[in-house]
N, C-alpha and C positions, 0 to 999 in steps of 0.2 A: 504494500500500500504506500502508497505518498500523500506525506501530509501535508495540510496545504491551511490557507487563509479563510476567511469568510469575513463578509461584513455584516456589521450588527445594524439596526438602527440608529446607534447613539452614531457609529461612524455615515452613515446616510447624511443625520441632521449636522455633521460637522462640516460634509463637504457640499451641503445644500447652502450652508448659513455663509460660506468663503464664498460659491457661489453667487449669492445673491449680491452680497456686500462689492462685490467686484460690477456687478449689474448695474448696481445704485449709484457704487462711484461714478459712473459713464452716464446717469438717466436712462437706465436702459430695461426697458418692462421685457421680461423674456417668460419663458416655465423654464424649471429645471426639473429633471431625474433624475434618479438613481436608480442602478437594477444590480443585481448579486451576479454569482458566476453563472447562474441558468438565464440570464438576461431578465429575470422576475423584476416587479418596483418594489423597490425599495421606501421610496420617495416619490412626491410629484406635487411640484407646485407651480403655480400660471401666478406672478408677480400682478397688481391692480395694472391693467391697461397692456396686458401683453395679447396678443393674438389670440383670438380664440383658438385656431387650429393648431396653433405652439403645442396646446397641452399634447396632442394626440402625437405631433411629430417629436419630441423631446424626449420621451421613451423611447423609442422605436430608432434614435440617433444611437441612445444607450445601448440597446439590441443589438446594435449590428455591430457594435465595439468588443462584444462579449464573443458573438459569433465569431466573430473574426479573427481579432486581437489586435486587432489594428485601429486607428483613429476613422470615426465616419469619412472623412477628406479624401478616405485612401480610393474610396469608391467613385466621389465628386469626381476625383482626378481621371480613373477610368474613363465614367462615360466623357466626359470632356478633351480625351484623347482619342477618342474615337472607340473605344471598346464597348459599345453597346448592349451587351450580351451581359453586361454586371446588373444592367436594366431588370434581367429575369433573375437576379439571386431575392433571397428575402432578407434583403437589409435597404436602407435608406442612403440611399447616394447624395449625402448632404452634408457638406462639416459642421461641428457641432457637438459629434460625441468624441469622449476621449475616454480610453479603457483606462484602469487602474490596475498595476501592476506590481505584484511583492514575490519575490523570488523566480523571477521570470516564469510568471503564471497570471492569466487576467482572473483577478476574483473579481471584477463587477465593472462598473463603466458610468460616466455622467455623462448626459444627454442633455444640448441646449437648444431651444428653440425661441424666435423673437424677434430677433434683431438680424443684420449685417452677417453672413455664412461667418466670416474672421472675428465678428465679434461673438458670437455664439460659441465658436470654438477657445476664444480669451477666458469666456465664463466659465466654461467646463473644464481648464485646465486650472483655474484656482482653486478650482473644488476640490479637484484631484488635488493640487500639489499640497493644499490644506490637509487632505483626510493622510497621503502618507507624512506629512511634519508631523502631525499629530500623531501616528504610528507610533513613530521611532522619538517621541519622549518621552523621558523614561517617567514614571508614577510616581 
């Protein structure tokens, strides 16, 4: 067996709270996500004044971070090179999510939706680099 990571809640609402605080600093209504290693929520909040359809896309950014193990961006970048055929996987071709990663394994992934593709993507990696800071201090 190999043992491995999981996220809790408390770690969800830590890198939901980096998340958003980094949204704020900018004026920027988004949702965020959170999902575990089976791409599950964790998390999910739609900021006052963010897109309605954020909520639904912001998971499903998260999703394909977990699937994959790669940043959502990595799919954008496909079909916008012309590989069209990333069109039929089941993930979202959108940056925005970012996996999280501890011992070269994705245990979960933050999903942005709302704003500007690079600024969605800025939100989701504070969340992330928030929940591992907060990791690796020690108690």
């Amino acid at each position: 067996m190999i043992p491995t990571h999981a996220l809790t809640l408390a770690d969800a609402r830590v890198a939901a709270a980096a998340a958003e605080a980094e949204a704020r600093a900018h004026g920027w209504a988004v949702s965020i996500a959170v999902c575990d290693a089976g791409g599950h929520a964790l998390w999910l909040q739609r900021m006052d004044g963010a897109p309605l359809m954020s909520a639904l896309v912001a998971p499903e950014k998260a999703r394909t971070c977990v699937l994959s193990g790669k940043p959502s961006k990595a799919f954008e970048d496909m079909v916008n090179n012309g590989r069209f055929a990333a069109l039929a996987m089941p993930v979202v071709p959108l940056e925005g999510g970012e996996p999280v990663v501890v011992d070269d394994r994705v245990i979960g992934a933050v999903g942005v939706s709302g704003v500007k593709a690079g600024e969605d993507a800025r939100v989701a990696r504070a969340g992330v680099h928030a929940l591992l800071a907060h990791a690796h201090t020690p108690a």
